[in-house]
N, C-alpha and C positions, 0 to 999 in steps of 0.2 A: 535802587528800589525806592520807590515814592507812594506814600499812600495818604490818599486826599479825598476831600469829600464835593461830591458831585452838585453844581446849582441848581439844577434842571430837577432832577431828583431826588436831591438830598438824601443819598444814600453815598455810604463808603468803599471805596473799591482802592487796585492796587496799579504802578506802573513798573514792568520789570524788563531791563533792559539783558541780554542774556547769549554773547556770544553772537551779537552783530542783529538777532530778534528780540522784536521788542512784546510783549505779553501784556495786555488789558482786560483788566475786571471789575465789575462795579457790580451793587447789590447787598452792600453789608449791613447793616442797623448801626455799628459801632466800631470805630477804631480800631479796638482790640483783634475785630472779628476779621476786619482786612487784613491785617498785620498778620496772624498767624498764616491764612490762606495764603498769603503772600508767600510763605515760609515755607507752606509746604510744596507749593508749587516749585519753589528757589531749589529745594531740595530733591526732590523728583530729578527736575533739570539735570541735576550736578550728577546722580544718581547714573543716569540716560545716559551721558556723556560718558560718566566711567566705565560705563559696562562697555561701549562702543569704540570706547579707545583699549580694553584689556582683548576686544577683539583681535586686536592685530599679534596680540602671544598669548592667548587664552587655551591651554593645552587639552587633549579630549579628555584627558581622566578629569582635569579640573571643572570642564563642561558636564563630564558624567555626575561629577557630585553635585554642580549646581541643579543640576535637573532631576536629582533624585531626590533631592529637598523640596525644589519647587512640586515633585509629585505626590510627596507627602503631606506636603501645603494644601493641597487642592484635593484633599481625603481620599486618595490612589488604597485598596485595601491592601491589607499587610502581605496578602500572597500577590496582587501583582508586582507589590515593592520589591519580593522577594524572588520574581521572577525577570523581571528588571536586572537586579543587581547580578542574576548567577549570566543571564546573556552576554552583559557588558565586561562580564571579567574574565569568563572564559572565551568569548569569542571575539568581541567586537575589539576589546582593548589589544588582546595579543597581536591582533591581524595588524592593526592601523599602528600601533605603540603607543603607549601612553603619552609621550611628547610629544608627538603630533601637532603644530598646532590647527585648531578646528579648521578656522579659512582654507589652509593648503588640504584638504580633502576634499576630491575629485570627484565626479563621477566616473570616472577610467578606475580608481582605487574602487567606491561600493562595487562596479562589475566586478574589479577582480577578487573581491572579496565574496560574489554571489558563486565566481565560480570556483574558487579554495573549496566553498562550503558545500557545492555539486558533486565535488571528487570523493566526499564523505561518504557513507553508507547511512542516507538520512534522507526524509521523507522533505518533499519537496515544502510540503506546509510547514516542518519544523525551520527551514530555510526565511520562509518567508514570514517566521515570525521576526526572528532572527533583524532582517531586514525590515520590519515595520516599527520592530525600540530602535534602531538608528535611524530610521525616518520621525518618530516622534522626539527623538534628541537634538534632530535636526530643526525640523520645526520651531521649537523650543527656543532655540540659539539663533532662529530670525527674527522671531517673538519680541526677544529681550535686547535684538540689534548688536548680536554679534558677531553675525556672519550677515551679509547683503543677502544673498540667496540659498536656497536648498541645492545641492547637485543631486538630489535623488529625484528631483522632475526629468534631468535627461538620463536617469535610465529605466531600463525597459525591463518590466516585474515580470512578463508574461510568462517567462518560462519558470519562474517560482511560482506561478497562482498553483493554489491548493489543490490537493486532487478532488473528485466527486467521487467517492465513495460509497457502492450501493451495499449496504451492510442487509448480511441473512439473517433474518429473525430465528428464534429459538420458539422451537417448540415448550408448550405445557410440560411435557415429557421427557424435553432437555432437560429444563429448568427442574423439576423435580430429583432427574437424575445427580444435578450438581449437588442440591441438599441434601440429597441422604449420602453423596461422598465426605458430608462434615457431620463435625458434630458437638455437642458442648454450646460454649459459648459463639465460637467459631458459625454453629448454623443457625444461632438465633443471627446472629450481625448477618448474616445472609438473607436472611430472611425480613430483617430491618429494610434492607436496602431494599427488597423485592416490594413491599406493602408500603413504602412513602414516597419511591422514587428520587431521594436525597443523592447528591451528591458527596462521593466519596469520604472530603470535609467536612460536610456538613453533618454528614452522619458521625465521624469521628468526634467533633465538638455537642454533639448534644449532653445535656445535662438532663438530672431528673426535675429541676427545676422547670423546664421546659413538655415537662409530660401533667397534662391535667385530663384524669380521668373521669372526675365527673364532667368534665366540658366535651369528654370524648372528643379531644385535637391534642396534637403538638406543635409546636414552635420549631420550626424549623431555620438557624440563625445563618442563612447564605450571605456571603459578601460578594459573590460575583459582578449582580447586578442590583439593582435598585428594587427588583420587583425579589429578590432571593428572598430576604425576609419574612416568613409566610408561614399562616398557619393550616395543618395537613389535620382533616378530622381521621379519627383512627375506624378502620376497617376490624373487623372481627378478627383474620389476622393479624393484625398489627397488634389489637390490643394482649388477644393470648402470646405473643412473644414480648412484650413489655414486661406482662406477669412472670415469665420466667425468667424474663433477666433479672427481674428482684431476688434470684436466689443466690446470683452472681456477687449483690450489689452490698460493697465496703463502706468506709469511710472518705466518700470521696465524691464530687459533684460527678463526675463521669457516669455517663451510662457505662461506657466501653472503655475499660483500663489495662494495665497490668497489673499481676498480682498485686504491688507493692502501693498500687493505688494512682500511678502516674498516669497522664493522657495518654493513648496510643496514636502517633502517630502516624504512621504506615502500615497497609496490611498486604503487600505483594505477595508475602506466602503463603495466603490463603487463596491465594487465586490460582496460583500456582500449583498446590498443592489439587485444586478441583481438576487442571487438566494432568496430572500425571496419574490421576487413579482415576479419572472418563474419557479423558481423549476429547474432550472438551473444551475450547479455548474460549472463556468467559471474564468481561470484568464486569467491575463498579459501575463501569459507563452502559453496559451492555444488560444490568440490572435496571437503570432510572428509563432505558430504551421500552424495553417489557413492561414495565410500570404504565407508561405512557400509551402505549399501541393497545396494552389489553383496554385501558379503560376506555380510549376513543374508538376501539369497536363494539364497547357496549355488549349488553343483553337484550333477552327478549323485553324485557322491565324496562329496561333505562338506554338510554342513546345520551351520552353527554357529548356537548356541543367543544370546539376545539378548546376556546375562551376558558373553557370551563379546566381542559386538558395543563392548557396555558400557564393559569393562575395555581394548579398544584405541583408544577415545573418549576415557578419562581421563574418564567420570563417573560420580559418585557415588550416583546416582538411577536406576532403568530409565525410569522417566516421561520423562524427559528424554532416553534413547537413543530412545525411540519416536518419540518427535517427528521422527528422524531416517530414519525405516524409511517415509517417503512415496512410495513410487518401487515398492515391490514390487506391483504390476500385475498381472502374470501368478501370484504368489500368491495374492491378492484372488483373480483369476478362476478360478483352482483350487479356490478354497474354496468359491466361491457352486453350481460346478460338480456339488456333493456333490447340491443339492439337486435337478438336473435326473436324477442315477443312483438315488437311491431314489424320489423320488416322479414320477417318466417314467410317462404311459398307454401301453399298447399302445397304444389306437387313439384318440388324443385326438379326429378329427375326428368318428369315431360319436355321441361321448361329448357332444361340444357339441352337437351334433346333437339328440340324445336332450332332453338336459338343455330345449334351446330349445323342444322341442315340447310337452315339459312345462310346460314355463311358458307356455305361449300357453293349452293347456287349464286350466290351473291358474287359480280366481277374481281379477279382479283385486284387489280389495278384498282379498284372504291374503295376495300377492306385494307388497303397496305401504301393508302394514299399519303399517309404522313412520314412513310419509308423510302416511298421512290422519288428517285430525283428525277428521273427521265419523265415520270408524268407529270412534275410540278419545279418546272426547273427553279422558281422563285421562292420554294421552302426547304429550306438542306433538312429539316425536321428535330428529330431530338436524339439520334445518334451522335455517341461523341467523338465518331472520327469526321463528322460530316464536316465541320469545319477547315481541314486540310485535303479533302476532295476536289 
């Protein structure tokens, strides 16, 4: 390593010879300033080189911890961390083994490990999450140069892609039906999730720090995405179930606890509990669905714009708030509706009438022209045996 200062210039820069390449820099004010640069470059180097040489025995769990740090590194939130970790240790480690080392995984291994996970009784999405943390582990370990390439380019996801699921909206009348199956605190938290359209978490993590009644909003603290963070003005409903859960409310920042004042984590038996006394199978997710559909179909008052839908979802994409707009019905049928006002006959029965009688005088051989082959030996038409005729 050589650091000298430039004639032409006169600035400092550095010369680094490093493993057969040679590395030049110039542009420093002072000695000092090239030297360190030098240093950290030198260091990087050596870095590079180790990581690329622990390639050749770098085992998956040891690749799984490197990259579980590196996700944490790079502000990954604590639930994908934590969903991360439960993939890689119940599936991904057991299948491959944790000695493994990274290189020798195949793409013949990820297939057989899509189809292990096919023979399951699991939804093909849950698969191909499955398969996209060990595509982003993979990535990861080309990244930092310790595998040459991904083997998940040669295969072939298609038969994992997700389903498209056309989920049925619940009636006003569903939805009423489920809350008066609760009751207590049980049907305010029902009722929470109905008037904010929060997510599951999100509603479990609220605090009353987060409720400001004379600002009439709350603070809704999402970590999913970027846009989660967001503040929800309260609706007339929203604010009367606030007020009664102040009657709930201990020693303790939680809106929703248990008795003893702890966070509540999970509420599965409350959903559960709604379909074994309605016959009704509703969740959390199927709450912020209704949230979203009533308000983007509006009133006679107000028509809110998607944007608008969007921004009280907490996401950052419209593709993604539509997804949520399945239930508008009676908009659908308004729209298709346009086509029966302008193009309506006065008198359509005449009209077929007419039409029919023409066509009986009319040749058949003109009216069935695109059928015969013997009239038109040069069109086989759009039968699909015409091809093997």
């Amino acid at each position: 390593m050589r650091i000298r200062k430039r004639k032409d210039t006169q600035k400092w820069g550095y010369e680094i010879s490093f493993r057969g390449k040679r590395f030049r820099k110039s542009g420093w004010k002072t000695r000092d300033d090239a030297q360190k640069a030098a240093e950290d470059v030198l260091s990087r180097l050596r870095r590079d080189i180790s990581m690329a040489d622990r390639g050749t025995t770098l085992s998956l769990i040891e690749a799984v911890n490197g990259f579980m740090k590196y996700s944490a590194r790079i502000g990954k939130s604590e639930n994908r961390l934590r969903g991360l970790y439960s993939n890689f240790r119940s599936f991904v480690l057991p299948f491959f083994t944790a000695e493994i080392r990274l290189k020798d995984i195949t793409h013949q291994d990820i297939e057989n490990f899509i189809d292990q996970q096919m023979k399951r009784n699991i939804s093909r999405t849950t698969i191909h999450h499955y398969v996209t943390d060990l595509n982003a582990l993979l990535n990861w370990a080309v990244k930092e140069e310790v595998i040459q390439s991904n083997p998940m380019v040669r295969v072939s996801r298609k038969r994992i892609r997700p389903e498209r699921v056309i989920k049925k909206g619940f009636t006003p009348e569903q939805i009423k039906t489920c809350e008066a199956a609760l009751e207590g605190e049980e049907r305010l938290f029902f009722r929470f999730l109905l008037f904010t359209g929060a997510r599951l978490t999100e509603a479990l993590s609220m605090s009353w720090d987060d409720v400001s009644y004379e600002g009439k909003e709350i603070i809704l603290r999402g970590t999913k995405t970027e846009g989660s963070l967001r503040k929800v003005s309260m609706s007339k409903g929203l604010s009367e179930t606030l007020k009664a859960l102040e009657t709930y409310r201990v020693d303790t920042p939680w809106i929703f606890h248990h008795p003893d004042g702890k966070k509540i984590l999970r509420r599965d038996k409350l959903f559960k509990k709604i379909t074994n006394r309605t016959g009704i199978k509703i969740t959390a997710k199927d709450l912020r669905d209704v949230f979203a559909s009533t308000i983007a179909m509006g009133s006679d008052k107000i028509r809110p714009d998607v944007q608008t839908v969007s921004d009280l979802l907490g996401h950052t994409n419209l593709t993604t708030t539509k997804k949520y707009l399945y239930s508008l019905k009676e908009n659908r049928r308004a729209a298709v509706s346009v086509l029966d006002d302008v193009f309506e006959s006065k008198n359509v029965t005449e009209n077929d009438t007419k039409n029919k009688k023409d066509s009986e005088e009319s040749p058949k051989s003109l009216n069935l022209w695109w059928r015969c082959r013997e009239l038109n030996p040069g069109h086989y038409g759009y039968e699909p045996y015409a091809l093997t005729i």
